[in-house]
N, C-alpha and C positions, 0 to 999 in steps of 0.2 A: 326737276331738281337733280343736281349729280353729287346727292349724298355719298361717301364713300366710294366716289370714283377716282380719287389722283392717282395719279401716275401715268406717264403715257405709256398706251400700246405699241407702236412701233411697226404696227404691220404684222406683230406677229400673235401666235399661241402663246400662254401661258407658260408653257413648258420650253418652248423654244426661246422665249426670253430668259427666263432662268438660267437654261444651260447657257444663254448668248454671256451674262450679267457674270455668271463663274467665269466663263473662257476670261472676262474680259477683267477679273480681278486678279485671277493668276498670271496672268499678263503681266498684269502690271505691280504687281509683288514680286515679279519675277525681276522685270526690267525696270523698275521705276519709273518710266511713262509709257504712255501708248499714246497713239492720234486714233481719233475716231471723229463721226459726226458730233455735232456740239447737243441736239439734242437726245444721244444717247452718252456722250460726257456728262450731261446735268443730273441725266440718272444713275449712272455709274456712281457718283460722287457719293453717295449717301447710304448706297451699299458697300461701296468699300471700304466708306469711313467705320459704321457699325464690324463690320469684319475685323478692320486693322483692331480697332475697341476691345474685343475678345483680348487680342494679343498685349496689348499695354497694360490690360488692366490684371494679368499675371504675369507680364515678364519679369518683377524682379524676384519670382519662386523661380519660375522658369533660369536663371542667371544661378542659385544657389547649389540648383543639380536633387534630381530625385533622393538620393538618399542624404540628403539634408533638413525633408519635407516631413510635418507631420501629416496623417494620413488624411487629415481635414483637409491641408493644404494641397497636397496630392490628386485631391478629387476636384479640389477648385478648378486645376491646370488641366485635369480631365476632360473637366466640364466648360472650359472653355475650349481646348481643342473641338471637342464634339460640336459646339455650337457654331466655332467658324468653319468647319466642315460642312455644315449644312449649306453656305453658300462656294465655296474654298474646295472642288471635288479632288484636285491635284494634288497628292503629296509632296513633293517635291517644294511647291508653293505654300505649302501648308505649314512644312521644316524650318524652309525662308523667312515664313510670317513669325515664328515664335522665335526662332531663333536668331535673326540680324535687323528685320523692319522693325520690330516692334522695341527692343530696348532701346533703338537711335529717337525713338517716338515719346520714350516716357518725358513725365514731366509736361503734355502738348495736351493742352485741354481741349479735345476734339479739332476736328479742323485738318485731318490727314492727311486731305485731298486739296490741290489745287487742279481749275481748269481753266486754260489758255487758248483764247480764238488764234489760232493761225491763218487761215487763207479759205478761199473756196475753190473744190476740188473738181479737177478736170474732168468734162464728162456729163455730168448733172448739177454740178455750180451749189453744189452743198457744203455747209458752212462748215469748216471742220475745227478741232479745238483740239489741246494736248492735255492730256490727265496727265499730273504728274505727282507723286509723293514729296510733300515739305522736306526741306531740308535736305533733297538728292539720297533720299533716305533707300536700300535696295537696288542702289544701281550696278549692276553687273560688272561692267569698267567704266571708269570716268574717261573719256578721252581730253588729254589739254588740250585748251584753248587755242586753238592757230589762230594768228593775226592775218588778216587778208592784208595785199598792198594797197597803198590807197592809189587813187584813178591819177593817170599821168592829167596833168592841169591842174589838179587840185592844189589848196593851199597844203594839205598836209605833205603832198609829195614834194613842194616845191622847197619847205623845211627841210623835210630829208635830204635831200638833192643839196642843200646848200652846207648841211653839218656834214655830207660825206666829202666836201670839197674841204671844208675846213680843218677836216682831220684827214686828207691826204696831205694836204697843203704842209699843215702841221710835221707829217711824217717824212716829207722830203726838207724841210728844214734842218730836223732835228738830224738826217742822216747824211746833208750838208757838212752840217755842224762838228759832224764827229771825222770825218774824213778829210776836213781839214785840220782839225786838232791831230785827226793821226799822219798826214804828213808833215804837220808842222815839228811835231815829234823826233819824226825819221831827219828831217832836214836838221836837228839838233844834234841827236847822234850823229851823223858824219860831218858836222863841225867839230864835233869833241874828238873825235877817230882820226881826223885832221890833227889838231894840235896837238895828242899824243904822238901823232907819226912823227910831228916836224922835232 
């Protein structure tokens, strides 16, 4: 029987898990995802959900500022610092978590973590997956969106391809259009310059 055995091991120590499970929450409280294997994504996810937990469920003391706390209050935001520290060894990450992850979270009844099969990885052909926090919650920079071109033959290029004919087409009319208006112009004045002369 595997009475209180869940969790997978991973190949490793006890301890070497742990530190792996921190590295891998500071990570990603840092950056707002990581790629890793999918089956240590699936465990990651529920430790860092419990982690992010801590921080939600006093950010809005955390938002009002220590000396606005009574000392109840105080101890609460103590007490959850110290508890996400136990998995959380990074300061830095730890600053992050109460102070930017975790207000963008409130109101999010558990559920912090999203993970994403990506591809399998060159080498050993393991399934990898992307953690990522809800909501692009913690990301360092957003980069915009680049549009790729689309493939020469396709139908989408060949729309393009035809609206930029369109609107050149268009812009050699219109500048047709105005260059004979302006020497129809000019040929007017020197009819009028004319019959003032005679």
């Amino acid at each position: 029987m595997r009475h209180l055995k869940a969790g997978r091991k991973l190949g490793r120590t006890s301890s070497h898990r742990r530190a792996m499970y921190s590295n891998m929450v500071a990570a990603l409280v840092t950056h707002g995802q990581i790629e890793t294997t999918e089956a240590k994504a699936k465990e990651l996810r529920s430790i860092a959900d419990r982690t992010i937990h801590w921080g939600v469920g006093v950010s809005e003391l955390v938002k009002r500022g220590p000396k606005k706390l009574s000392d109840i209050e105080r101890a609460q935001v103590v007490h959850a610092k110290r508890m996400a520290r136990r998995v959380l060894k990074n300061e830095d990450a730890l600053e992050k978590l109460f102070a930017e992850v975790a207000p963008e979270m409130t109101g999010h009844p558990g559920g912090y973590t999203r993970v994403l099969k990506t591809r399998f990885r060159v080498g050993d052909a393991a399934p990898m997956a992307l953690v990522a926090l809800v909501n692009g919650a913690g990301k360092a920079e957003s980069s915009p969106r680049v549009e790729s071109a689309p493939a020469k033959g396709s139908k989408a290029s060949k729309k393009s391809e035809a609206k930029a004919e369109k609107s050149e087409k268009a812009e050699k009319k219109s500048k047709k259009g105005q260059s004979e208006k302006a020497s129809a112009d000019k040929s007017k004045s020197k009819t009028k310059k004319k019959a003032k002369d005679d």
